[in-house]
C-alpha positions in Angstrom: 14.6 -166.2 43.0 10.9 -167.8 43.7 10.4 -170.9 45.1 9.1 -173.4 42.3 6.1 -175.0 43.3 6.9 -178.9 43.2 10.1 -177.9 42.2 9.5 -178.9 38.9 8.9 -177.6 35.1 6.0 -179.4 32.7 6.2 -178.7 29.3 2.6 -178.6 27.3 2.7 -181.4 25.2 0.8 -184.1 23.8 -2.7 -185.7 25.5 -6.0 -184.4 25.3 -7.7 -183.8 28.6 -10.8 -181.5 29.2 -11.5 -179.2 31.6 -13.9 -181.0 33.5 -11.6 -184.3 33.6 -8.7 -182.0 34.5 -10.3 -180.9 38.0 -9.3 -184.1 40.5 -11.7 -185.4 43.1 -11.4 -183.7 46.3 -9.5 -185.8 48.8 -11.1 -186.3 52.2 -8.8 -185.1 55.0 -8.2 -188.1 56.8 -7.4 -189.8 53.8 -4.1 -187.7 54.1 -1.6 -190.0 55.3 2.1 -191.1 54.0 1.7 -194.4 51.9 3.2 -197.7 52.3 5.2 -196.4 48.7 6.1 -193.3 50.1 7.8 -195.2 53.1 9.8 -197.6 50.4 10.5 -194.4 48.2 12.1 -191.9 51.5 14.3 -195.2 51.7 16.0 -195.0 48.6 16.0 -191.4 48.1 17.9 -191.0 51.1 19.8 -193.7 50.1 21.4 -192.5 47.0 21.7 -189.3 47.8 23.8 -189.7 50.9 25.8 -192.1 48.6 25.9 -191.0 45.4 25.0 -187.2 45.0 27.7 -185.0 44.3 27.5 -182.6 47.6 28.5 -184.4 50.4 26.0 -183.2 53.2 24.8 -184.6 56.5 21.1 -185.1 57.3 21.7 -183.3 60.7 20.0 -180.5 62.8 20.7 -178.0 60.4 19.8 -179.7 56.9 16.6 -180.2 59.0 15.7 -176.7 59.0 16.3 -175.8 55.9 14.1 -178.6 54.9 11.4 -177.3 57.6 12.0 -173.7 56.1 12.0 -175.0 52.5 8.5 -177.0 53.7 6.6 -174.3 55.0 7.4 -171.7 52.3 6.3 -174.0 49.4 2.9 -174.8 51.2 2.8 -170.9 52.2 5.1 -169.2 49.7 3.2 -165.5 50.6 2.3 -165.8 54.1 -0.9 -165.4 53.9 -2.2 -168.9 55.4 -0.2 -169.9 58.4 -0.1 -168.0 61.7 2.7 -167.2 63.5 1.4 -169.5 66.2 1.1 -172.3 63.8 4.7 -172.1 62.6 6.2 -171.9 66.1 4.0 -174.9 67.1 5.3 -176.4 64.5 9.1 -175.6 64.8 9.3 -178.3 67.5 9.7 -180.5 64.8 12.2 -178.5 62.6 15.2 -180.5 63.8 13.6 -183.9 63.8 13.1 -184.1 60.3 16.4 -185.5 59.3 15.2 -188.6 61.7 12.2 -188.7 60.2 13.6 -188.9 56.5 16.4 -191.9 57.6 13.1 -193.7 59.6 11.0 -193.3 56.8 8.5 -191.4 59.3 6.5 -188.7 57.6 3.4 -188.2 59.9 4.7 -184.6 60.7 4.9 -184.1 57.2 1.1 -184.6 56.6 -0.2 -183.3 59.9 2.2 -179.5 58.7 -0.2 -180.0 55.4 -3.7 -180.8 56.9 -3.1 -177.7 59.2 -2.3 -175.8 56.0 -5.7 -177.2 54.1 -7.4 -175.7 57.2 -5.9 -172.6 57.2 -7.1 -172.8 53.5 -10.6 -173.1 53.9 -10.7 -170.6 56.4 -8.9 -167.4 54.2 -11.3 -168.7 51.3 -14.2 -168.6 53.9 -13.6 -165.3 54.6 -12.6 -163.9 50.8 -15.9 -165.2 49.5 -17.8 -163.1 52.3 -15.8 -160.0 51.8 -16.2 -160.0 48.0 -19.8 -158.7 48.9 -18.3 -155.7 50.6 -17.6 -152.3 48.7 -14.6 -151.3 47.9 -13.7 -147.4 48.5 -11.0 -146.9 45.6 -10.3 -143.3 46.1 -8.4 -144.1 49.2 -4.2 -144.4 49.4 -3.5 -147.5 50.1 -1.3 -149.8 49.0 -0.7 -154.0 48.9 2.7 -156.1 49.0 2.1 -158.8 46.8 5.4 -160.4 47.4 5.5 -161.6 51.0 8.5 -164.1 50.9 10.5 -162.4 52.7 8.2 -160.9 55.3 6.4 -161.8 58.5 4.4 -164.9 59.1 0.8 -162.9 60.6 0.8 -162.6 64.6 -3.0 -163.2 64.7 -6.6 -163.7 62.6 -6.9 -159.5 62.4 -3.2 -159.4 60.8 -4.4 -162.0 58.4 -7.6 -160.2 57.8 -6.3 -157.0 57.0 -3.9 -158.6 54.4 -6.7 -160.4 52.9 -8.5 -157.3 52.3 -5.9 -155.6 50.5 -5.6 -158.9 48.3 -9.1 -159.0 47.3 -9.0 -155.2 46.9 -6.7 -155.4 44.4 -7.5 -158.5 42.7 -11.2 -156.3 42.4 -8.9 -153.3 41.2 -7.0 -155.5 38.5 -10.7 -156.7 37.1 -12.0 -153.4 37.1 -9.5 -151.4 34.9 -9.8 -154.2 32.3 -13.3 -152.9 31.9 -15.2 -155.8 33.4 -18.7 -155.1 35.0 -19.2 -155.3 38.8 -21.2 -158.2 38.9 -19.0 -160.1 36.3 -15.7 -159.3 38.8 -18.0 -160.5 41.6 -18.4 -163.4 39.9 -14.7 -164.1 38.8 -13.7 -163.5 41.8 -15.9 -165.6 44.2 -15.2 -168.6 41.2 -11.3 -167.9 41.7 -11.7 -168.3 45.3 -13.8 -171.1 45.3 -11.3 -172.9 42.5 -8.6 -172.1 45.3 -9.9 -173.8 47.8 -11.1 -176.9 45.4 -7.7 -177.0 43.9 -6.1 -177.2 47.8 -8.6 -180.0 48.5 -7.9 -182.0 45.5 -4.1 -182.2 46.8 -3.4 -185.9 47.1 -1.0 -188.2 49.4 1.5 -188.3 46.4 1.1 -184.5 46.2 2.1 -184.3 49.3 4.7 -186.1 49.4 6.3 -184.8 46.5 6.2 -181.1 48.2 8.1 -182.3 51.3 10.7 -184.0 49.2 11.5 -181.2 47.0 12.0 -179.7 50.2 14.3 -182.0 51.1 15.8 -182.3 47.4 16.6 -178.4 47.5 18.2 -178.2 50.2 21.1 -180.1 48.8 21.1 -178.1 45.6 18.4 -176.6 43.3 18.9 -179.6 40.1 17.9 -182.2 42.6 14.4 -183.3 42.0 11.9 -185.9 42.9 9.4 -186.2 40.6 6.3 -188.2 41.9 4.7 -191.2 39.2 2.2 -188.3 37.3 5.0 -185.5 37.2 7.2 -188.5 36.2 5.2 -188.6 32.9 5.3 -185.2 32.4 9.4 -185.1 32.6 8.6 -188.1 29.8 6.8 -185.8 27.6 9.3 -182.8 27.6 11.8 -185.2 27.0 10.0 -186.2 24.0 11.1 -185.7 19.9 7.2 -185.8 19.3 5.2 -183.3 20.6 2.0 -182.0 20.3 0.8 -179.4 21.9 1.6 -174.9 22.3 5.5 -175.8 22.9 5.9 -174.2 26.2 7.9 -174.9 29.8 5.6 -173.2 32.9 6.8 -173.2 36.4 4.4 -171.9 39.0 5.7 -169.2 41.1 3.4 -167.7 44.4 0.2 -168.5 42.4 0.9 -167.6 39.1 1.6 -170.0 36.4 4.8 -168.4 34.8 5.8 -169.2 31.0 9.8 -170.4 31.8 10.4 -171.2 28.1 9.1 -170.8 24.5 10.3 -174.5 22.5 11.4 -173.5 19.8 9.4 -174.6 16.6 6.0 -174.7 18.7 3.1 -172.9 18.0 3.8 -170.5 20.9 7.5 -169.7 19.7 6.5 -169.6 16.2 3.5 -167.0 17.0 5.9 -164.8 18.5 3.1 -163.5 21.2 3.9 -165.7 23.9 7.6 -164.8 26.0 9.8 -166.0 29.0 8.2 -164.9 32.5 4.5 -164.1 30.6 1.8 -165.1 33.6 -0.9 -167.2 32.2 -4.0 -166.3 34.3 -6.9 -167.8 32.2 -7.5 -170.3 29.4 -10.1 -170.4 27.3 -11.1 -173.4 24.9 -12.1 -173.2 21.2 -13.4 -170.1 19.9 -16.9 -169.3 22.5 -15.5 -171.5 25.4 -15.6 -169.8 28.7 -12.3 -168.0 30.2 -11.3 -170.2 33.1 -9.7 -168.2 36.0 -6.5 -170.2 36.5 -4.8 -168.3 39.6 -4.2 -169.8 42.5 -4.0 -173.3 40.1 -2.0 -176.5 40.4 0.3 -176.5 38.1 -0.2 -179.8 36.5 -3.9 -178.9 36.4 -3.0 -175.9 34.5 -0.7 -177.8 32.1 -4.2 -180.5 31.6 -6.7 -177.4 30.7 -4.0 -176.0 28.3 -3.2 -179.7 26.2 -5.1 -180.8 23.6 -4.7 -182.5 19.9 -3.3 -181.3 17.3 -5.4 -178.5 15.4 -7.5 -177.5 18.1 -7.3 -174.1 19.6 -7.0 -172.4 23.4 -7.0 -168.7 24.5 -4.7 -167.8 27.2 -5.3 -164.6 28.9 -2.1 -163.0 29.7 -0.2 -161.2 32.2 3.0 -159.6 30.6 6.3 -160.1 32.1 6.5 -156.3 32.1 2.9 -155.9 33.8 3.3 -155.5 37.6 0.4 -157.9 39.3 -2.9 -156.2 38.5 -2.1 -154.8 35.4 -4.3 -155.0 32.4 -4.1 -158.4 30.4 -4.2 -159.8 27.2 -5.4 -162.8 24.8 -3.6 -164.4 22.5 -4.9 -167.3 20.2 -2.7 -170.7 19.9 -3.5 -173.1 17.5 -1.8 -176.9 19.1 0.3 -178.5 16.7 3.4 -180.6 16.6 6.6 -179.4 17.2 8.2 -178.7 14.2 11.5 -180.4 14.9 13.2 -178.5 12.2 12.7 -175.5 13.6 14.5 -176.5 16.8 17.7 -177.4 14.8 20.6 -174.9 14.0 20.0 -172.4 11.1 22.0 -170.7 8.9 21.5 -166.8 8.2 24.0 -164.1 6.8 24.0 -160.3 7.7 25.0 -157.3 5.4 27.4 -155.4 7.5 28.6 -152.3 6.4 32.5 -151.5 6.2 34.0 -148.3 4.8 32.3 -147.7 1.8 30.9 -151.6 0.6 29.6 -154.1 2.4 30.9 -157.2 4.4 28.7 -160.5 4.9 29.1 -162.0 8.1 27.2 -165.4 8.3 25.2 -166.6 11.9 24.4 -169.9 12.9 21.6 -170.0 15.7 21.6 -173.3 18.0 18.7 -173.4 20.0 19.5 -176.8 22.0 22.4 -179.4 21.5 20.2 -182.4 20.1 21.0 -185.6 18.7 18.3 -188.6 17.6 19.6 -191.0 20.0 17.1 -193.6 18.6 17.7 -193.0 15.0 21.5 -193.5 15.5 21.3 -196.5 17.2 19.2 -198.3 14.7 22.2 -197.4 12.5 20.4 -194.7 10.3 23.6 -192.6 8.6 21.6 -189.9 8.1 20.4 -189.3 11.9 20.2 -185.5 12.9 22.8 -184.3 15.5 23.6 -180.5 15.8 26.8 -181.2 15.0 26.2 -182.9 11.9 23.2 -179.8 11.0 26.1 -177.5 11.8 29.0 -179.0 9.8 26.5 -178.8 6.7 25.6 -175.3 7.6 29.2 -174.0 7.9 29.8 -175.3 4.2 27.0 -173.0 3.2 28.2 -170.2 4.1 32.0 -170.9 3.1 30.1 -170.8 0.3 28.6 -167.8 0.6 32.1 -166.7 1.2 31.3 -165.1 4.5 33.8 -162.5 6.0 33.4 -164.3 9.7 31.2 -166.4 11.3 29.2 -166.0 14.6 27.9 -168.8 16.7 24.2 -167.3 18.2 23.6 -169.4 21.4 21.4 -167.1 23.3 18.7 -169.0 25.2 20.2 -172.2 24.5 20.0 -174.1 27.6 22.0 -176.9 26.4 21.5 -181.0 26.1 23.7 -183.8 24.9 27.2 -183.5 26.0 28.7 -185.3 23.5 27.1 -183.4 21.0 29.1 -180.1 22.6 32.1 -181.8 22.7 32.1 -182.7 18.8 30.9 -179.0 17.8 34.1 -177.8 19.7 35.9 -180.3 17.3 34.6 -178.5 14.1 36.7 -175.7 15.4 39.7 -176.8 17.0 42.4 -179.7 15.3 42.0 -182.0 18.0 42.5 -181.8 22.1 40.5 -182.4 25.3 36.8 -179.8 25.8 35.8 -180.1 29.3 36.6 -181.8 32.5 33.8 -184.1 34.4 34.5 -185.3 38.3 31.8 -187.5 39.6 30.8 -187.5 43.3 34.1 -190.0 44.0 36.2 -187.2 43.0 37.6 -189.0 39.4 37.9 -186.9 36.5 36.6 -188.0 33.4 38.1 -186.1 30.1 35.9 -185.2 27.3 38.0 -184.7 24.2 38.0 -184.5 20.5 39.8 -186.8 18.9 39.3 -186.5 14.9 42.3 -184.2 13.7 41.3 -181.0 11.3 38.4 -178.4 11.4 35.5 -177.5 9.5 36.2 -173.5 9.8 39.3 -172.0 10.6 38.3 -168.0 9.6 37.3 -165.3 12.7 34.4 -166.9 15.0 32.4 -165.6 17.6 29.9 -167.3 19.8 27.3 -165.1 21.2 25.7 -165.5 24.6 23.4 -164.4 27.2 22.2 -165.5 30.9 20.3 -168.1 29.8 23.0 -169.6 27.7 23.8 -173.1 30.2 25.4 -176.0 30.9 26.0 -177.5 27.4 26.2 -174.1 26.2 28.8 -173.1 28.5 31.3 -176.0 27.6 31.2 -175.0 24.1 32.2 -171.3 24.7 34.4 -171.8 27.3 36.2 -174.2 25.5 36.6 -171.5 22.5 37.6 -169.5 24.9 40.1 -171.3 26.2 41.8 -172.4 23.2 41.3 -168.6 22.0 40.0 -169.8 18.7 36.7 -166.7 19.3 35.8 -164.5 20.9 33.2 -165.1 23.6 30.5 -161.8 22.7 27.5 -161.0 24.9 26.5 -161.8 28.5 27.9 -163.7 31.5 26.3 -167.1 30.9 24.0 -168.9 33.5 26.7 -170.6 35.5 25.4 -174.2 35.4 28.1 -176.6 35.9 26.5 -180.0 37.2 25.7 -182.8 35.7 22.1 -184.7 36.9 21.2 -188.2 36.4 17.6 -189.5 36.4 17.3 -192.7 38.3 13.8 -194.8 38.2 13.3 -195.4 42.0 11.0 -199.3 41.0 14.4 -200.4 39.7 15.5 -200.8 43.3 12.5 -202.2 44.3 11.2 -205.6 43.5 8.7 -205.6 46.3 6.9 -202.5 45.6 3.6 -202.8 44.4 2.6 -198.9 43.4 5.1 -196.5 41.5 7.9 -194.9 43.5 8.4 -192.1 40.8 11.8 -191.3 40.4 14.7 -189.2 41.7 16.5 -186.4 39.1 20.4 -186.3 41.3 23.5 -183.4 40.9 26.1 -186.8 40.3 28.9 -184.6 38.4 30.3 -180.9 38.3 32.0 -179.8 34.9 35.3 -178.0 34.6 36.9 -176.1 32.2 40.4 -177.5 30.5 42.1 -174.2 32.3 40.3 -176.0 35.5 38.1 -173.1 36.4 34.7 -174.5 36.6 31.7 -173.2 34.8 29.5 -173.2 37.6 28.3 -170.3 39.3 30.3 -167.7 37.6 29.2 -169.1 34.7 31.6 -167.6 31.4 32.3 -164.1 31.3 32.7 -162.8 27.7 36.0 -161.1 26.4 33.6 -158.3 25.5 30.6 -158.2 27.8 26.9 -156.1 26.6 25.9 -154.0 28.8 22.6 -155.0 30.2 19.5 -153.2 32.2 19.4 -156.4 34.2 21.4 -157.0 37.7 23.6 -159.6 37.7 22.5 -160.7 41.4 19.2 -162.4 40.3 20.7 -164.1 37.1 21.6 -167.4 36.7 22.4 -170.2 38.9 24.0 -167.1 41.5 20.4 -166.4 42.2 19.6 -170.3 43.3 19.5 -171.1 46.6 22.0 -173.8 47.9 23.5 -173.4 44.7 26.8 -175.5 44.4 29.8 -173.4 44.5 32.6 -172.5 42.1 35.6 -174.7 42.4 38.7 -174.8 40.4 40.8 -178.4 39.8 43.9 -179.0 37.8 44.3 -177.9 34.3 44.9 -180.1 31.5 47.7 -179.6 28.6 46.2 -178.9 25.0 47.4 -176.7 22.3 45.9 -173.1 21.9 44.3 -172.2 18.5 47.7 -171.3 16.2 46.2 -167.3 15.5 44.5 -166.0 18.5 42.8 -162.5 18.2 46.1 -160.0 20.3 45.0 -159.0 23.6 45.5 -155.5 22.3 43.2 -156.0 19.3 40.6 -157.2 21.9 41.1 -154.0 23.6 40.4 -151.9 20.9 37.5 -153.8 19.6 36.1 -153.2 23.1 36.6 -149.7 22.9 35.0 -149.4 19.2 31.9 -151.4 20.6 31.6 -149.3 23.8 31.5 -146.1 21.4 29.0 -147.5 18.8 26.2 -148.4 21.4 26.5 -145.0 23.4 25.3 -143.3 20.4 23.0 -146.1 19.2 19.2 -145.4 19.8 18.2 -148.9 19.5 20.7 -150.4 21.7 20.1 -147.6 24.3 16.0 -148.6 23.6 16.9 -152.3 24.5 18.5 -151.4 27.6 15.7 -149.3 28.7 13.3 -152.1 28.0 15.4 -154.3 30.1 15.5 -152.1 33.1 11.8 -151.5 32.5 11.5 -155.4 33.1 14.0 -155.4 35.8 12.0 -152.7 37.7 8.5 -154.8 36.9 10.1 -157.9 38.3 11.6 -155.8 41.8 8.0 -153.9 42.2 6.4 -155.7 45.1 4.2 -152.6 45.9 1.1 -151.8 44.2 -0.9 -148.9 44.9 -5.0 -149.5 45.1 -5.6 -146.2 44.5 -7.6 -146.1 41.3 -6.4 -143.3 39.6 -2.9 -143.6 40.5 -2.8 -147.1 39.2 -4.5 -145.9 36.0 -1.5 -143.3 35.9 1.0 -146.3 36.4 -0.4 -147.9 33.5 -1.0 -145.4 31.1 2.6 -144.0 32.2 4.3 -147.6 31.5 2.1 -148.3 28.1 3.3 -144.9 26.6 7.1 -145.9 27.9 7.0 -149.0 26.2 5.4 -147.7 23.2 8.0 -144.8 22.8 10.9 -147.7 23.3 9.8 -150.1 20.7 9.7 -146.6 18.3 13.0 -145.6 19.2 14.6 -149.6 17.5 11.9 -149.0 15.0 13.3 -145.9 13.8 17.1 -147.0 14.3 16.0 -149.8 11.4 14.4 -146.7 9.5 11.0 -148.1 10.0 7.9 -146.3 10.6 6.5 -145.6 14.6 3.4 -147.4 16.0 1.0 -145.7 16.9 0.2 -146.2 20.8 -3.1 -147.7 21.4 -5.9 -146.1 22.8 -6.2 -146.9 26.8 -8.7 -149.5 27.3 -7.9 -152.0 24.3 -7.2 -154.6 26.7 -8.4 -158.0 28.4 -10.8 -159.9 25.9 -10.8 -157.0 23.1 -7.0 -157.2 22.9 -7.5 -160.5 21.5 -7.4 -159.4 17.6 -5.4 -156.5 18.4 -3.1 -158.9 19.5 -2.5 -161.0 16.2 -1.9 -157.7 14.4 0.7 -157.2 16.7 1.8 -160.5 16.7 2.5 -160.4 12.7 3.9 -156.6 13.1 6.6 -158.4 15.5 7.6 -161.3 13.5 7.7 -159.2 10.1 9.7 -156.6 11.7 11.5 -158.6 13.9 15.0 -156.4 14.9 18.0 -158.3 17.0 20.0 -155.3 18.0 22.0 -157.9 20.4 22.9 -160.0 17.3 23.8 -156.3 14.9 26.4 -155.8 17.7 27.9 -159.1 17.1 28.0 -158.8 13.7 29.3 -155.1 13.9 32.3 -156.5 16.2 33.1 -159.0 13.6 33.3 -156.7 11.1 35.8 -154.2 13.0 37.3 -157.3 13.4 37.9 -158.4 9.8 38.3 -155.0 8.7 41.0 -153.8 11.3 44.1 -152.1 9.9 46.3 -154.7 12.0 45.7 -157.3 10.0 44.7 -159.2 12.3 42.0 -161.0 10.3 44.4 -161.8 7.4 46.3 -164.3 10.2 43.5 -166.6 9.8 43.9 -169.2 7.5 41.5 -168.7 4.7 38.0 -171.2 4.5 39.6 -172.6 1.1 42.9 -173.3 2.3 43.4 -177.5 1.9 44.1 -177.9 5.2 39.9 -177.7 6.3 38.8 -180.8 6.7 35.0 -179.7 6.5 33.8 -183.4 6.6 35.2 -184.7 9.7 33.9 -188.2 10.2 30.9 -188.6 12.1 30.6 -191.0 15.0 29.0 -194.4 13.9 26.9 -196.8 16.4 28.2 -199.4 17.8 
């Protein structure tokens, strides 16, 4: 898993900035120095997290080199600045860092970073000077991108060599998009250059922020501290109103990684933009300039990439199936407002086939569990909640007179508690959903107390590994009471619970902003007392996937909190549970169906296509071997999306000719944009429905033991919770 830079995720929202405001003043080195703030801040984040976080952990000897460790590799996440001689001269101090924190005494801290800015300017001194020096491409070579894991260089020729191959393939990457020599030059010397400006715009707060995300993630990888600028940031994804492409980006080595499309933004709505894309440029308006973005802050990214409503921005793209130094693309992004209704659950029902006729089976997608907080407590009856969408949505379909019903939370990386809690309750009479014990060790029972249910017929909830937290609660507590079956993936594992505390509210004497400090306060756990976290909830009938199970989830998080197991609580199983034996066979009649089904066997493919992408750390700089890599992955991925086309009975694509990439991709790109969303095909969500229906249609009858949607004792309108 890759360190986050700051240890934090923006989304693009609202506020116009240009590019030229967007670029910070440099900071002059000896203005680097920890604050009288940043003194009064260590205090209280040490404070309440030796009091009041969850995971009891002493700032010894040992939690100081991890934070040491966590330090250096955020500042140096490739190895490519520091010399080995630097970070043994520096491991003096690994184990006094712990003092340092509890004393407030950060001068180490900036004196590791001002060796790094150094270290900075030198590598970009040198980069600028050998971009003037020919490259021989027909030699076999090759260059590891991804250095986390490997040596820090001995000396200055170690360090020169693996600069070398860097710029050698950053030139390689330019050149088979088709750009001239002197434009790569160009690019090239202004990425450099934008490195070494963005390094020297890095601020006291900046700073400090780095080292106390180092500190934060040592303890566990939800603890945050979020200086007074990312502070605002965390402000605007937590925002119902918001303008902007509707996107979450992380930065990862120096790459600003897409984490998350928002639902109902312009970016999910397009349907060009995905989870793990690399944005490498920008562009503004329609004849603005591409701006180079590697090697970017990430809060400078997010400012070049904002703007009002209605305007437009190019982003130049790296696929998340492109290795590094693949050929890119543009996509165009109008920025709008989010359209809240498309981030709400929606209704949709599927034509399955059985025997000879047809069954319906309805779905209900749930992006996020969201309530309007504000809207409720001003007393508004008719405030949105997903509960509240979702009780109307399941009298739809009733209905429709749907067969079954199948709850699609794929990618739904939770929110409001209480709002999983009272979904459960449309589906069970009444009874306790999930367990909460704080970092005193009491357990706190979440339960639903309103008697009756809003659908009693054959349920599924569908999930994948990004399925979390809220998420999690809601299918393990189906599963649990057996009232579904739990269809899909192993979920993410995210069990804790984090609170956001405002560090000025502690502080009467402080003058500046302290930021504040995001803490792991809770763990969840299941009513069966198995927690949710790290193992996350295993399906009764799991999809196979192309992806390994080892970098998924919260199991791929370093310092990670582990899974734990506390006392069950009594409640009443679901009167008709699905037999054991039924489960079996409807196993068996899925395992069958998706041997012999071309587009499920094309979706595994494409994931251990990605899977492969994301484990290639070796590129070669040959040129015609890379061209072969290319052409050999574009004609794989081509043949793929055929092989789903033609299990829908749709027409092939026709594979593009090599070359239509970097700037003229950009219209080729809306074609395919509009091709995806028209034929749009979720062989994950066909398998669901096809399991339902072998459900329903099962000569055991076991469907006929549920109690039927128009029996009088639904009670589809269970009372909604009032304000106070």
């Amino acid at each position: 898993m890759s360190k986050l830079t700051y240890g934090a995720l923006l989304l693009i929202a609202c506020f116009f900035t240009n590019a030229a405001d967007a670029l910070a003043p440099s900071v002059p080195i000896d203005q680097l120095a920890p604050q009288p703030e940043h003194r009064r801040a260590t205090r209280l984040i040490t404070h309440f997290i030796a009091n009041y976080h969850y995971k009891k952990v002493q700032l010894d000897d040992s939690l100081s080199e991890v934070i040491f460790k966590n330090y250096l590799d955020t500042l140096d996440v490739t190895k490519s600045y520091f010399l080995q001689t630097d970070v043994d001269e520096f491991s003096a101090y690994s184990r006094e860092l712990g003092d340092d924190l509890r004393n407030a005494d950060l001068r180490v801290v900036y004196e590791i970073f001002v060796r790094y800015r150094k270290r900075v300017e030198d590598r970009i001194a040198y980069a600028i000077k050998l971009i003037q020096t020919p490259f021989d491409f027909a030699i076999d070579e090759s260059f590891d991108f991804d250095r986390k894991k490997a040596a820090w260089p001995k000396n200055a020729t170690e360090l020169d060599e693996l600069w070398r191959k860097r710029i050698k393939n950053d030139w390689l990457s330019l050149r088979l998009s088709g750009k001239p020599t002197k434009s790569i030059a160009d690019t090239l010397k202004k990425r450099y250059e934008g490195l070494a400006r963005q390094t020297a715009q890095i601020n006291s707060e900046d700073v400090f922020q780095t080292f106390m995300n180092a500190y934060t993630t040592a303890i566990d990888p939800h603890t945050a501290y979020f200086s007074p600028r990312t502070s605002e940031n965390f402000k605007i994804r937590m925002s119902l109103s918001l303008e902007g492409i509707g996107a979450v980006l992380q930065s990862d080595n120096e790459y600003t990684v897409v984490h998350e499309v928002v639902p109902g933004g312009p970016a999910g709505l397009s349907g060009k933009l995905h989870s793990n894309d690399r944005i490498v440029g920008i562009r503004q308006g329609e004849k603005g300039e591409i701006v180079d973005v590697i090697g970017w802050r990430l809060d400078d990214v997010v400012d070049l990439i904002r703007g009002p409503k209605g305007s437009e921005v190019t982003l130049q793209i790296l696929p998340k199936a492109a290795a590094p130094g693949a050929p890119t693309k543009l996509i165009k992004l109008q920025r709008n407002t989010i359209q809240l209704d498309e981030q709400a659950a929606q209704e949709k029902v599927l034509d399955v086939p059985l025997d000879k006729a047809q069954i319906e089976i309805g779905v209900i997608t749930i992006p996020t569990f969201y309530m309007d907080f504000e809207a409720r407590m001003r007393g508004d009856e008719n405030y949105r909640s997903t509960t509240r969408d979702v009780r109307k949505l399941i009298g739809e379909l009733r209905a429709k007179k749907v067969a079954a019903i199948v709850i699609d939370l794929r990618s739904n990386g939770g929110g409001s508690l209480s709002e999983a809690t009272e979904l459960t309750g449309l589906f069970i009479d009444k009874g306790p959903v999930v367990q909460v014990r704080n970092s005193q060790g009491r357990v706190q029972l979440e339960q639903d107390t309103d008697a009756g249910v809003a659908y009693d017929g054959p349920l599924a909830v569908l999930v994948d590994r990004n399925s979390a937290s809220a998420s999690e609660i809601f299918a393990a507590a189906i599963q649990d009471y057996q009232r579904g079956l739990i269809l899909g993936e192993t979920t993410f594992g995210k069990g804790t619970v984090q609170n956001l505390v405002d560090l000025n509210r502690f502080d009467e004497d402080a003058n500046g902003k302290l930021g504040e400090l995001k803490a792991t306060i809770a763990q969840f756990f299941r009513i069966k007392g198995d927690s949710t976290q790290h193992r996350g909830v295993v399906p009764d009938i799991v999809f196979p996937s192309g992806f390994g199970t080892k970098d998924q989830g919260e199991r791929a998080l370093e310092h990670a909190l582990p899974f734990a197991h506390i006392a069950a609580v009594p409640f009443t199983p679901a009167p008709t549970p699905v037999p054991l034996s039924e489960v079996e066979k409807l196993r068996d009649l899925h395992a069958k169906r998706i041997a012999s089904d071309r587009g499920y066997q094309a979706v595994l493919a494409q994931e251990r296509a990605l899977q492969v992408a994301a484990d290639t750390s070796v590129v070669s700089l040959l040129e015609s071997k890379r061209k072969a890599e290319h052409e050999k992955a574009r004609r794989e991925q081509n043949e793929r999306e055929n092989q789903i086309r033609s299990a829908h009975g749709k027409q092939p694509i026709a594979l593009k000719p090599d070359g239509e990439t970097g700037e003229d991709a950009d219209a080729l790109d809306e074609d395919e944009g509009k091709t995806k969303t028209k034929d749009k095909f979720d062989v994950l969500l066909e398998e669901a429905a096809n399991i339902m229906r072998d459900l329903v249609g099962s000569n055991q009858g076991v469907a006929s033991q549920f109690v039927t949607s128009d029996s009088p004792s639904v009670k589809a309108n269970k009372p909604a919770p009032r304000s106070p």
